[in-house]
N, C-alpha and C positions, 0 to 999 in steps of 0.2 A: 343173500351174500353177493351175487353179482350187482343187485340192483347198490350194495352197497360201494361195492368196487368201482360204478358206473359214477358215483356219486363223489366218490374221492378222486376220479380220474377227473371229472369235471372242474374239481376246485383242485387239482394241480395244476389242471390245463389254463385254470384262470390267473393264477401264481403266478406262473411263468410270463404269460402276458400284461399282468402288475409288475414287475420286475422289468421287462423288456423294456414295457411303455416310461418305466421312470429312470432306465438306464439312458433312453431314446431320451425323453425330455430334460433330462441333465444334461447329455451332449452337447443336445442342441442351447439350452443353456448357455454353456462354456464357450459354448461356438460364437454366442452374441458377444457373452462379455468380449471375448477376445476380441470380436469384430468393431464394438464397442470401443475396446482401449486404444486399437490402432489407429481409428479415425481421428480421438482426442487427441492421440502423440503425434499423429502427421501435421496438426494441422499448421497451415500458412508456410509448408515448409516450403512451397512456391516462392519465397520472400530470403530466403538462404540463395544470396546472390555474392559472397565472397567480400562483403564490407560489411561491417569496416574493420579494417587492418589495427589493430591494437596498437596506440602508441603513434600511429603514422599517418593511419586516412581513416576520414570521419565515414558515416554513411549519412547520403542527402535523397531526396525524394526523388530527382533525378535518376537514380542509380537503381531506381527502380523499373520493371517492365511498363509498356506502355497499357497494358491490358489490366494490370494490377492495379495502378494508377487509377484508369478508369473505372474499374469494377468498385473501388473503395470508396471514391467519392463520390460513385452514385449511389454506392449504398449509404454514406454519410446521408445526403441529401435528400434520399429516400424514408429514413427512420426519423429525420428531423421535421419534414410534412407533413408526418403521420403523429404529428406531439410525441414524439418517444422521447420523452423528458424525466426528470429525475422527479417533476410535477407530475407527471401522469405516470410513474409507478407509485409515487406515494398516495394517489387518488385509488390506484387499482387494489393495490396491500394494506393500507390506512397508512395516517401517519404516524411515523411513529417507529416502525415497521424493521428498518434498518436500523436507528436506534436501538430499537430493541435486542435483535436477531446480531448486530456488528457487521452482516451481510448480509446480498439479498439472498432470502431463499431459494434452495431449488426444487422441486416439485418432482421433476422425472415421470410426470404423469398425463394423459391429455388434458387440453387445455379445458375442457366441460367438467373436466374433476377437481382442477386445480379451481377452480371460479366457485365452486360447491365450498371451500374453505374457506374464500376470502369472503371476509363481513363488511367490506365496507359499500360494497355496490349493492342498490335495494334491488330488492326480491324482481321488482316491475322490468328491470331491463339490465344495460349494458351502464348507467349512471352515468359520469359525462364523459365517459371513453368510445369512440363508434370500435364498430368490430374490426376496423385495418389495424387499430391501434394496438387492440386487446393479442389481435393475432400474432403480432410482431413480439409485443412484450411478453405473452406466453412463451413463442420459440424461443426467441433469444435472452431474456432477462430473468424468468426464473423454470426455462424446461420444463412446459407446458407446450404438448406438440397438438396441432391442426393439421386436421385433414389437409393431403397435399393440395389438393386444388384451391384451399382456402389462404393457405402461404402462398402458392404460387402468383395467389392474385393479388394477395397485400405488397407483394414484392414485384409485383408490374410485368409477371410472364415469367416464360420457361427461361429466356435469355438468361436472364438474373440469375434465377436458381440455377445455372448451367455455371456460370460463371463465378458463384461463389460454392459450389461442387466444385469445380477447378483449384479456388484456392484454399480448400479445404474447412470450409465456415461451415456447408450443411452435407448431409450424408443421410443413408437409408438404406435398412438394412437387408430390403428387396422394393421390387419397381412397385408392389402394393403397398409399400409401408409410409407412414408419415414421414416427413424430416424431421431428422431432427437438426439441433446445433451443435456441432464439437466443441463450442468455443462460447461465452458468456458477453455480450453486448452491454456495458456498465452504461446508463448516462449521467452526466454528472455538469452539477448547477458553475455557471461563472457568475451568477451576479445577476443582476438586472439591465435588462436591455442589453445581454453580451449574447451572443450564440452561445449554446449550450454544447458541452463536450460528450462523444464517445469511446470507450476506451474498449479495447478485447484484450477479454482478461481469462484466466481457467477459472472452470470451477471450484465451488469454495465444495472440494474433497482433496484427501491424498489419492495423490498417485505413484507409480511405482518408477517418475523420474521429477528431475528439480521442474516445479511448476515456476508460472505466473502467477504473483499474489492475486486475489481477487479483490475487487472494491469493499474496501471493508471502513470500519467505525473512523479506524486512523485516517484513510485515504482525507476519506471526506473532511475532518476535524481540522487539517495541516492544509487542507487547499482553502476552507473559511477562514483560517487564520492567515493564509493570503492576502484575503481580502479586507482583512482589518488593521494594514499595513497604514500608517496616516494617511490621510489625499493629498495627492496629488504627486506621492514618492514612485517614482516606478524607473527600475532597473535597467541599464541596458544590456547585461549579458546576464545570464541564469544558466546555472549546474546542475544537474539534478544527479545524484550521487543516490545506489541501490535504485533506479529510475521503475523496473520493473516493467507496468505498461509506459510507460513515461507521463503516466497519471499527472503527477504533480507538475513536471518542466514544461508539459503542452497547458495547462489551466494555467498556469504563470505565462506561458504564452498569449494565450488568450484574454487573459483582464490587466495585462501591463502594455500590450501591443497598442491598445487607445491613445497612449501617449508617448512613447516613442519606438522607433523601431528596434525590440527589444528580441535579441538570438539567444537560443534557447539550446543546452549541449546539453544530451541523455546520455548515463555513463550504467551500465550493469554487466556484469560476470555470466551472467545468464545466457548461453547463445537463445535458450528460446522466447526469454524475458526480452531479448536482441528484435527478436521477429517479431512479436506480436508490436513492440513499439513500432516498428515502420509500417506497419499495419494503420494504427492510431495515427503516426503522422500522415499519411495517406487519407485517409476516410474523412479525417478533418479538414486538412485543407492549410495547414497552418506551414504558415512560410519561415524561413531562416532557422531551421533548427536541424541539428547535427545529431545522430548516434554513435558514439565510440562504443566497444566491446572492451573489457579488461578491470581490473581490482582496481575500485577507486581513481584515485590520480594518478594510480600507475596508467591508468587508461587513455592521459591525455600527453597532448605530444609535449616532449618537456628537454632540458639540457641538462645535466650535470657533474660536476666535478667535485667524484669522490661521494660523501653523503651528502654534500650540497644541492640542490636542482632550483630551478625554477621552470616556470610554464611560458613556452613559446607562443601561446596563443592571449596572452596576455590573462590578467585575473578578471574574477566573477563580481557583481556588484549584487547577486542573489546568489545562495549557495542553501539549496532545499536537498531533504534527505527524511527518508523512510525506512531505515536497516533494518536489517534482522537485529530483535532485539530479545526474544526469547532467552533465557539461562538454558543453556544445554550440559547435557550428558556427554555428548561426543555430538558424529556427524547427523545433520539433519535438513531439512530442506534449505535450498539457501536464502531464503527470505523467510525462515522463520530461527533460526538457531544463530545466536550471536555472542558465541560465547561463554564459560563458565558462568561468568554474572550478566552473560545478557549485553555486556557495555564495549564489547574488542570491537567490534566494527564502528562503532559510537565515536569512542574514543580515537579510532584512525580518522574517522572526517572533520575530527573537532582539532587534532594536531595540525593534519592538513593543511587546511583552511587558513592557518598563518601564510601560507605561500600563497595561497588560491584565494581568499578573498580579498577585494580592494578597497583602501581607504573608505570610507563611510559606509562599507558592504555592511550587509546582513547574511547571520545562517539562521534557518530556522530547521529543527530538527524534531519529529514525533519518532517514540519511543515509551516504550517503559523501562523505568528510571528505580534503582535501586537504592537503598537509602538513602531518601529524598532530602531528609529533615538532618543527616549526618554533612554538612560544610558541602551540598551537591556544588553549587559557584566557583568552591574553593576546586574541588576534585576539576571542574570543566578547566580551570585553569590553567592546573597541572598537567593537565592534558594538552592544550594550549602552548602551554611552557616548551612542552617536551624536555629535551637537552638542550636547548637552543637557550634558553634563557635564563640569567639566576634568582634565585626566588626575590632578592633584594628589588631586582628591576621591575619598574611598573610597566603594565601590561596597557596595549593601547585598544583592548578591546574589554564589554561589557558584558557578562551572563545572566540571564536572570532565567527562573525556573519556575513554569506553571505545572502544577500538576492537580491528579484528583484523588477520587477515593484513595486512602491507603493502608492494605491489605500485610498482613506479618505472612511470615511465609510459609505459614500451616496454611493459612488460608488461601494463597495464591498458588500452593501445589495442590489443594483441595479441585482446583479448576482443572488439575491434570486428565488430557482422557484417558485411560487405561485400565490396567489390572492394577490392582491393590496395593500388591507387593512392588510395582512398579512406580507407582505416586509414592508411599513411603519410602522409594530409593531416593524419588527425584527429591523431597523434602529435607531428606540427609545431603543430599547434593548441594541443596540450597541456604543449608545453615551450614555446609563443611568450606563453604567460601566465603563463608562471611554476609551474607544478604537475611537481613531481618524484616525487610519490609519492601515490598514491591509498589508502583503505584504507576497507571498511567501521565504522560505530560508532553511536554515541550521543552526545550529547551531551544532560548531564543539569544543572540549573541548579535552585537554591534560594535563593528571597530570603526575608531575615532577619524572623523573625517582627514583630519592630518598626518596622517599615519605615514612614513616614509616607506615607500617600496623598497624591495631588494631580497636577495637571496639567502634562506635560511637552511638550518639545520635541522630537515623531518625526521631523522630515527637513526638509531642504532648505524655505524658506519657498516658497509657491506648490508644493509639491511635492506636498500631501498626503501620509498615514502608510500609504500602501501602495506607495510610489516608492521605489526604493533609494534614491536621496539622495548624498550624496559619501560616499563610504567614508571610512571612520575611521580615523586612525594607529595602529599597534599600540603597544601603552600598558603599563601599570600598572609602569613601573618595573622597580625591582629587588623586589618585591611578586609573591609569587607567589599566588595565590589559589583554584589550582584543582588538580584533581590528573590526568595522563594517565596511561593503566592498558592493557594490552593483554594480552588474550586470545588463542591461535591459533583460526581460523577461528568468530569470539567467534559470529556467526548463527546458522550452523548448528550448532554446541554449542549455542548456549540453546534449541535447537527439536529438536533429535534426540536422545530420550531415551537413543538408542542409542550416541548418539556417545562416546568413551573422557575426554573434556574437559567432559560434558556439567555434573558437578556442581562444577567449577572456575570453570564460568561463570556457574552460577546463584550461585555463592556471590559472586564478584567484583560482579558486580552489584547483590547484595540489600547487597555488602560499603557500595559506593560509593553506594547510595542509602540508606545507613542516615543519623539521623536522631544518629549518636552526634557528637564533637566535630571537625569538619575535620581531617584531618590536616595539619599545621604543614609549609612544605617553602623551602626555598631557590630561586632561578634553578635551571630545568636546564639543565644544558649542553645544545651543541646532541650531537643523533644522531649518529654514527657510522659508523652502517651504515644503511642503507634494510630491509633485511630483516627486522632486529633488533626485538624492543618495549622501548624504551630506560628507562631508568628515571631518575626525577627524584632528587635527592638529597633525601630527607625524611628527618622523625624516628623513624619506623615504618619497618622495610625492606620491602621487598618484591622478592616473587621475581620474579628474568628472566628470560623464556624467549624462544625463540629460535624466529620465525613458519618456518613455510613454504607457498609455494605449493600 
């Protein structure tokens, strides 16, 4: 009996110490995360320097510290040395990779474990990346962390790491532990024989406040289609409207600046979406470019009388834009929820943009687009229109609508991540507004080089030009004015060099952004099929092909 009492004493006494040890390694746990989220949520908050003043003063690279300055574009010039290139992640990840995935991975793992998964480097060595390289795009590209000594020397000493510890780029969670990265180092291609861009962006997870989008399938897809603008056309002033990292305004900085000196104005709501851009402007190096803070066009300094305004800083000759284009339920990240259909923030830069772009400008906007194949042109129009204009009058600009796959919206709430019960709300949500069929695209617009300036009528009186306002009737008649065009899977064909569609889609794009004479078109009937990419009756045919999932 005691020997048995001695025996249950000993497996209580182990109980207790099972419990202890896993209440002790849950704390400690909690203790990371937490230490974990705060380093994520401080980060660059060194760069929260009081500009720019909404509506009154811009923020310029000047306005920034002298130590920031410096820290950012030595690390620019330091990850550019080292090929930290959108070439040498697609060598590291295969290609393909980001296509595939919509973003880069992130791993969360060290970097010996992460390289265990990737296939494309042989078995024999590092393949054609040295280890500075590998080290850098583990920390910073997809959160693969290196022994500290081994960052410390890809990054050229303690200085550095001291320094970007300062502005909150790397962290650790004791003086033994690896760095790691708060913050995601995107790089991203301008073309041939241009410097290549950096951008800090968040990581591609939620968090528990409005993030930085991360470089994802769109970023990329809207900055190639940049670049398929005719030759030799290039802007002198660029908008970037939801700018985020100011991804898109610095890349338009960067491949129009060849040919003239071309300024560049980032506009986002985001105070933190605010930071990480002057961050990017920093680390690049790229000259003449302004950050405002505030909604859209409300953000830029403007005059007006009554609902009328116009912009004191004169109109855009490029007006680029990445909104939140998601169908929401209610509130959600702000780069990701746009709306019951996905289209309100859409629709404010497409109204807009009658005030804001100039004579012969261009907008180019990515988005997913909801019924695509239902008069999309006609609906851009109305939007266009606003109140300012009656349907009788002809409009002095052009829409035309690339898109791809297109999904009904069982299928595109199928892609919801959640609980059950939750994607079948969202799908009730998405047939109780009317949206049958979702699809990625573009939507690319040209107004007429002749176009008289002057001051219009953006929204609703008392509304101000950054309130959607009443929606607009869908218009223009029996007037067809735009052209809609579809791609299969059009994103990831214009961004995977690899893809079997890839020069289908550059060509269709540079096709529809050419600069040659509209193509002439009739009403299209309505669609069909949902599947289908339907085709308008024009005077040029064009081929149909047939999407798939």
């Amino acid at each position: 009996a005691s020997s048995s009492l001695a025996s249950m004493s000993r497996c209580t006494s182990l109980a207790i110490q099972c419990i202890v040890a896993g209440t002790l390694a849950a704390a400690a746990g909690a203790a990371a995360q937490r230490e974990e989220l705060e380093a994520v949520r401080s980060a660059l908050q060194g760069l929260d320097d009081g500009l720019p003043v909404p509506g009154v003063r811009p923020w310029r690279a000047s306005a920034a510290s002298r130590r920031a300055r410096d820290t950012l574009a030595a690390l620019g010039r330091l990850l550019l040395a080292a090929n930290y290139t959108e070439a040498a992640a697609g060598a590291l990840l295969g290609v393909g990779r980001l296509a595939g995935q919509g973003a880069w991975p992130r791993y969360g793992v060290p970097l010996e474990a992460a390289l265990a998964d990737v296939q494309s480097l042989p078995d024999s060595g590092l393949g054609p990346l040295g280890r500075t390289t590998l080290v850098l795009l583990g920390a910073f590209l997809i959160n693969a962390s290196s022994p500290a000594a081994h960052l410390e020397g890809a990054l050229g000493g303690a200085r550095m790491v001291r320094d970007l510890v300062d502005l909150g780029i790397l962290w650790r969670p004791s003086e033994t532990s690896r760095w790691l990265a708060a913050v995601q180092i995107a790089p991203l291609s301008t073309g041939n024989r241009r410097r290549p861009l950096l951008v800090v962006v968040d990581w591609d997870e939620m968090r528990p406040w409005h993030q930085v989008m991360t470089a994802t399938i769109d970023t990329y897809a809207l900055m190639r289609a940049q670049r398929l603008t005719p030759p030799g056309w290039a802007p002198r002033r660029v908008l970037d409207l939801c700018s985020g990292s100011g991804a898109q305004g610095l890349h338009a900085a960067a491949v129009f600046s060849q040919f003239q000196r071309t300024t560049v104005t980032l506009v986002d709501l985001n105070p933190r979406a605010v930071r990480f851009a002057k961050a990017n402007v920093l680390m690049n190096g790229l000259p003449r470019v302004s950050i405002f803070a505030g909604r859209l066009y409300d953000a830029l300094p403007q005059v007006c009388d009554g609902p009328v305004c116009e912009l004191t800083g004169g109109r855009y000759d490029l007006i680029l834009a990445n909104p939140p284009y998601v169908p929401s339920m209610g509130i959600g990240q702000l780069f990701v929820a746009g709306g019951p259909t996905g289209e309100s923030v859409t629709e404010v830069v497409i109204r807009g943009a009658r005030a804001a772009l100039a004579p012969g400008g261009r907008l180019m906007l990515v988005a997913n687009l909801a019924n695509v194949h239902q008069a999309f042109p006609a609906k851009a129009e109305a939007w266009w229109r606003g109140e300012a204009l009656e349907e009788a009058q002809d409009l002095d600009v052009m829409f035309d609508v690339m898109h791809g796959d297109v999904w009904t919206a069982e299928e595109y709430a199928g892609n919801f991540i959640g609980p059950d019960d939750t994607m079948r709300q969202y799908r009730r949500h998405l047939l109780n507004v009317g949206i049958g069929s979702m699809t990625n695209g573009f939507i690319f617009a040209r107004r007429k080089p002749d176009s008289a300036p002057g001051r219009v009528l953006l929204s609703a009186p008392g509304r101000g030009w950054g309130a959607a306002g009443t929606r607009a009737r869908g218009g223009g008649g029996s007037r067809c004015k735009g052209r809609v065009r579809g791609v299969p899977g059009l994103w990831h064909a214009l961004v995977d060099v690899s893809s079997s569609r890839h020069d289908q889609a550059l060509a269709s794009v540079a096709a529809m952004l050419s600069d040659s004479v509209p193509v002439a078109c009739a009403p299209a009937p309505g669609c069909p099929c949902i599947r289908c990419v339907c085709r308008p009756r024009v005077l040029r045919p064009v081929a149909s092909t047939r999407e798939k999932k």
